[in-house]
N, C-alpha and C positions, 0 to 999 in steps of 0.2 A: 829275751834279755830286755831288760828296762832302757829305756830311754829317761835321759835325764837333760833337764834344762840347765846351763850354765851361763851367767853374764862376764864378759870382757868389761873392763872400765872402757877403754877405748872402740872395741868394734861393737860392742852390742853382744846380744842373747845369741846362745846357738845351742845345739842339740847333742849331746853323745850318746851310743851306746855303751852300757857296760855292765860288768855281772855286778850282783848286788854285794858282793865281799869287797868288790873295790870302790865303792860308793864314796869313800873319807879318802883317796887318793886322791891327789894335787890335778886340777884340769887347765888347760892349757889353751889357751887360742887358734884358732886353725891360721886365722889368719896373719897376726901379730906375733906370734907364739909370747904371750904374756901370760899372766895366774890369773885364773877365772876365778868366779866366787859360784858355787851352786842355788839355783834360785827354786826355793820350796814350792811346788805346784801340786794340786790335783790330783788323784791318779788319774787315769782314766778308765773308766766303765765303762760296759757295755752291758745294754739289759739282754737276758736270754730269752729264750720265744717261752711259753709257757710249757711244753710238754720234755725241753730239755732243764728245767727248773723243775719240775719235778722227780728226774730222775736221780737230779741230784741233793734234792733234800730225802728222797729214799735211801741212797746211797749214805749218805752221811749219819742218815736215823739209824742206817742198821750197824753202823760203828760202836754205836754207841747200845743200843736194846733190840740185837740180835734175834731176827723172829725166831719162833723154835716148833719146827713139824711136828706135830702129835701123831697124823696121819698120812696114807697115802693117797694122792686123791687120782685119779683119772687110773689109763690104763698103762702095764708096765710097755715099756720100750721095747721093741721084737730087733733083736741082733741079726742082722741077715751076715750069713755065711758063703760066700763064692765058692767053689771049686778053685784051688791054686793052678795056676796055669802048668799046660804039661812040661814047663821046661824049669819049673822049681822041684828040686830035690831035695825029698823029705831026711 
């Protein structure tokens, strides 16, 4: 959920959280309980390491220009089968 910066005239800047649908709802002072005015900041970033930045510009590439298999490549998958235990009946 976003955190948002809001100013009091009287107490100063404080913090809320809240979903982003209520964002144009009225904020309030914690401590005066007065009408605050919302104060436009930032977002805040975070850079990601490089090999999780890539996984997500693949991700996103394949939204859009879906690779498409022509062939198979390696070897197929061997299903290993158990014996059902002797106290399942068939």
């Amino acid at each position: 959920m976003p955190v948002y910066v809001f100013s009091c005239h009287d107490c100063g800047s404080f913090e809320l959280s809240r979903p982003m649908a209520e964002v144009g709802a009225a904020a309030y002072c914690p401590t005066c309980l007065g009408e605050a005015r919302r104060v436009f900041t930032p977002p805040s970033l975070t850079r990601l390491s490089t090999p999780m930045r890539r996984v997500l510009e693949k991700e996103e590439a394949s939204a859009h220009e879906p690779l498409v298999v022509t062939e198979k490549r390696g070897r197929p998958l061997r299903q290993r089968r158990e014996p059902a235990p002797p106290w399942v009946l068939h």
